[in-house]
N, C-alpha and C positions, 0 to 999 in steps of 0.2 A: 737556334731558337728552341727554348726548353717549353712542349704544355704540361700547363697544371692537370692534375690526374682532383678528378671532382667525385665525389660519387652518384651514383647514376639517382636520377628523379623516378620518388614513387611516383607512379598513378595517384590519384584522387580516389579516397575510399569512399564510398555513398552509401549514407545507411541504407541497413535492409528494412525494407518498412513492409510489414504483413497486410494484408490484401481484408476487405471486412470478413470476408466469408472463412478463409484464413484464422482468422480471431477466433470467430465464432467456434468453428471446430477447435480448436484450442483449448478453449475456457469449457468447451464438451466433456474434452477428456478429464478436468479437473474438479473438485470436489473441495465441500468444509472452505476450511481457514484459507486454503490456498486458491479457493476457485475467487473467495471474498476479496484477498490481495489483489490478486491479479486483476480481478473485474473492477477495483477500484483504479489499479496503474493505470488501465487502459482506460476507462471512462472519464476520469478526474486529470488526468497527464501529472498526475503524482511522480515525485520519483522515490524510489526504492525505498532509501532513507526516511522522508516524509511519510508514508506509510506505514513505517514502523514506528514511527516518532508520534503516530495519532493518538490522543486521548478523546475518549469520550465527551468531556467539555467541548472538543473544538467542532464536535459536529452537530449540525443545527437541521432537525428534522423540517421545523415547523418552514426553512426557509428556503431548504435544501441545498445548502451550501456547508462547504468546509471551513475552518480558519487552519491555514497551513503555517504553523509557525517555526521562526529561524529558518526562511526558504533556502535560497539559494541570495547570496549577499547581503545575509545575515537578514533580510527582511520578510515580512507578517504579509502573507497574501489571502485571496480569499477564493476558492473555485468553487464549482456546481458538486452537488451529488446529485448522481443519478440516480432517477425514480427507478430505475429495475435492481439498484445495489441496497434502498434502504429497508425493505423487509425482511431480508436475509442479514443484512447487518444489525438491526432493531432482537431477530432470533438468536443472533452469535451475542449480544450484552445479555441480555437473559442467561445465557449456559454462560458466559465469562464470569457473571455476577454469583452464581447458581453455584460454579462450581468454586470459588473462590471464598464462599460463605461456608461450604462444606469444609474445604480445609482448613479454614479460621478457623472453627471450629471443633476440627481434628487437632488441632496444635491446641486449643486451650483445654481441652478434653485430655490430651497427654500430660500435659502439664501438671493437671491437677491430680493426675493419678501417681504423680511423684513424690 
C-alpha cells in the first residue's frame, strides 16, 4: 500500500493590522506628501493605486467625499474625506498649482529665448 506524499498545509496568514495609537505614532514620524498619502490610505481605506490615481476633480470639499474612480472591478465608488486630511490637502493644491505654474512658465520663458 503506496501514500501519496502531499505537501505540508500552511498556517492561515492573518493580517497584521496596527493598533490606533500605533497609527498614530506613525503618521508622527511622517511629513509633506507622504504624511498626506498615508493619512488618506488610512482614513479613506484608499488603496495604493487609487491614491495615486486621484485628481483634483474627484475630490469634493463642499461634501467631504471622494469619487474613487476605476475601483477595484473596474467600478466608480464614492468614500468620506476626512475633516483632519482636507486643510493640508486644500495647502498641498496651492503649492501643486504654485509650483506647476512656475515651471510652465520656465519652459515657455526657455522657449522663447531660442
Amino acid at each position: 500500500m503506496e501514500k501519496e506524499l502531499c505537501a505540508p498545509a500552511k498556517p492561515p496568514r492573518l493580517p497584521s493590522v496596527l493598533s490606533v495609537a500605533e497609527v498614530q505614532r506613525l503618521l508622527a514620524q511622517m511629513q509633506g506628501t507622504k504624511w498626506l498619502m498615508a493619512s488618506l490610505l488610512y482614513g479613506t481605506e484608499l488603496r495604493l493605486r487609487e491614491c495615486l490615481k486621484l485628481r483634483v476633480k474627484d475630490l469634493d470639499f463642499d461634501y467631504g467625499q471622494i469619487l474613487v474612480r476605476d475601483a477595484k472591478g473596474g467600478k466608480d465608488r464614492v468614500t468620506m474625506l476626512p475633516q483632519s486630511v482636507i486643510e493640508p490637502l486644500r495647502k498641498h493644491l496651492v503649492r501643486a498649482r504654485w509650483t506647476r505654474a512656475a515651471a510652465s512658465s520656465a519652459v515657455t520663458m526657455s522657449s522663447r529665448a531660442t
